[in-house]
Each structure stands twice: as structure tokens, then as C-alpha cells.
C-alpha positions, 0 to 999 in steps of 0.5 A: 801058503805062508804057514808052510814055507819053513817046511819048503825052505828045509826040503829044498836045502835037503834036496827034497822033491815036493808036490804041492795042492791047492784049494782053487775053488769051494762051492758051500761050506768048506773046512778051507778057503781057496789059496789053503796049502798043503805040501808033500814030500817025495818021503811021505813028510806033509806040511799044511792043510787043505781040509782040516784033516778029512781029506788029507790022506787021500790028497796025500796019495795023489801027491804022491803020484804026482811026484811019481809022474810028473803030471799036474792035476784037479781032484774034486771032494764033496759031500755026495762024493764016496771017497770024500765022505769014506774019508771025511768031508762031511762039511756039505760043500765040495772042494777042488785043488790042484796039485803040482810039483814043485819046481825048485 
């Protein structure tokens, strides 16, 4: 979380709503460990990480829609996972995260 809060403090300065995920949990091996941190900008700006770039894209998306709806959630990416292996998450493991808005 440390490494992003440059970033969170200028997009609060500039008024900028910020969706933020998580890694809560990693079963096997995992390009993050739990408590990695990634923060997205209603304009599509990232700052962090929470897969080393293999899943990042998609996290963004649902960043996104988070900010766009409002609603908190879990999202899972693991080796046997499609979508995570169409994205990159060849590590073995499996990683959960949690996204929210940031309430200034």
C-alpha cells in the first residue's frame, strides 16, 4: 500500500474518484502476497500492483465498474482460470482480491 500513496494523495488533491484492490488471500505460488495494492482512477490512471502485470488489465475493467457502480467485490484468478490464463497468470496459484472505492 505504501508504494501508491503519492499517487493517492495527488488524485485526492485533484478530486479524482479511485477504486482500490486488494490481494486478501493466495493459495500456491503467487506473483504478489496478500496486502499488494493497486489503485485505479475513474480516468483509467493505475498505480501498483497486484499481480506483476498478468492480471492487471482485467482488475483494471472491474475497477472500473466498480467505480461506476458503486458495489464492493471478490474477484478470483488461478492457473485453471480461462480468463486468468488468457491474461497471464501462469504462476500455478490462484489469487483472490478485493475491490472497493476509495472513500476520501
Amino acid at each position: 500500500m505504501r508504494e501508491i500513496l503519492k499517487d493517492l494523495e495527488r488524485w485526492r488533491r485533484q478530486g479524482q474518484r479511485v477504486a482500490i484492490a486488494r490481494v486478501v488471500d493466495l493459495e500456491g505460488s503467487g506473483p504478489r502476497l496478500p496486502g499488494a495494492s493497486m489503485a485505479v482512477t475513474e480516468d483509467g490512471q493505475v498505480a501498483g500492483s497486484v499481480s506483476g502485470g498478468c492480471v492487471e488489465g482485467a482488475v483494471v475493467v472491474e475497477a472500473l465498474d466498480v467505480l461506476a457502480t458503486g458495489d464492493r467485490r471478490m474477484m478470483t484468478f488461478g492457473y485453471s482460470d480461462d480468463e486468468a490464463f488468457a491474461v497471464g497468470l501462469t504462476c500455478g496459484g490462484t489469487i483472490h482480491l478485493f475491490i472497493e472505492p476509495l472513500d476520501w
